[in-house]
C-alpha positions, 0 to 999 in steps of 0.5 A: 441109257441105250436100248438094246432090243432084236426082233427074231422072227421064227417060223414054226414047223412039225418038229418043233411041236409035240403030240398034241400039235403045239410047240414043246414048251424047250423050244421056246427057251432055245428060241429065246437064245438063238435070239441072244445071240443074234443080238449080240452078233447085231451089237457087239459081235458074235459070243466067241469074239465079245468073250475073247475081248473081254477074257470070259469063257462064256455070257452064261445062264443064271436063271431062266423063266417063261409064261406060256399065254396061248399055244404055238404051232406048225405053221405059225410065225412067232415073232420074238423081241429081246431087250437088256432091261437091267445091267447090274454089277454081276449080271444083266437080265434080258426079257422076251416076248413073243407073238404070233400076230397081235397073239401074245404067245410067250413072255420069258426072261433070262439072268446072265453073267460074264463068267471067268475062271479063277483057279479051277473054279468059275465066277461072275466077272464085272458086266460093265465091260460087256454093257459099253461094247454091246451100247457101242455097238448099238451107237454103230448101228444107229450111224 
């Protein structure tokens, strides 16, 4: 199997803390998509074109979760890491972990699915297609 991870690097500032000077704990989950998407413009192309090629409106959410180690805050650097560390039928699921220096700051998770329209409604489609041009992409980067 073909590792996929991104690192992201995220400088912290005012606005993303709260009263109390440290980062606001939604932050983090929209750091953990930002860097997502990162990974998949690295690996396979932005989510508009992977989702084009594949018929999906969307690499949706599932489920979502974090662990918060120790506080972030104004002025930090917050380094978070991504892997895909499971492909399954209908989902995939990414894990994050985020440090300030050797400081573990924030390990997180995320359930994915390629949904699809059938009728009105939405459902998860087969992630094989996604896996093979994300790992494609992969192959191309290590070229």
């Amino acid at each position: 199997m073909i590792e996929i991870v991104h690192e992201n690097s995220i400088p912290v500032s005012f606005g993303d803390c709260d009263p109390a000077g440290i980062v606001y704990y939604p932050n983090h989950f929209r750091w953990f998509d930002a860097t997502f998407h990162a990974l998949l413009y690295r690996y396979g192309g932005g989510h508009a074109a992977i989702c084009d090629g594949l018929g999906s409106i969307g690499l949706g959410l599932i489920d979502v979760g974090a662990t918060f180690r120790s506080p972030a805050a104004n002025g930090d650097r917050l380094d978070l890491v991504v892997r895909i560390v499971e492909w399954n039928a209908r989902t995939f699921r990414l894990a994050y972990r985020g440090v300030i220096g050797e400081r573990l700051v924030v390990e997180g998770f995320e359930l994915r699915g390629v949904f699809i329209r059938e009728g009105e409604g939405l459902r998860a489609g087969a992630v094989a297609p996604l896996r093979a041009v994300i790992e494609a992409g992969a192959g191309r980067a290590r070229s």
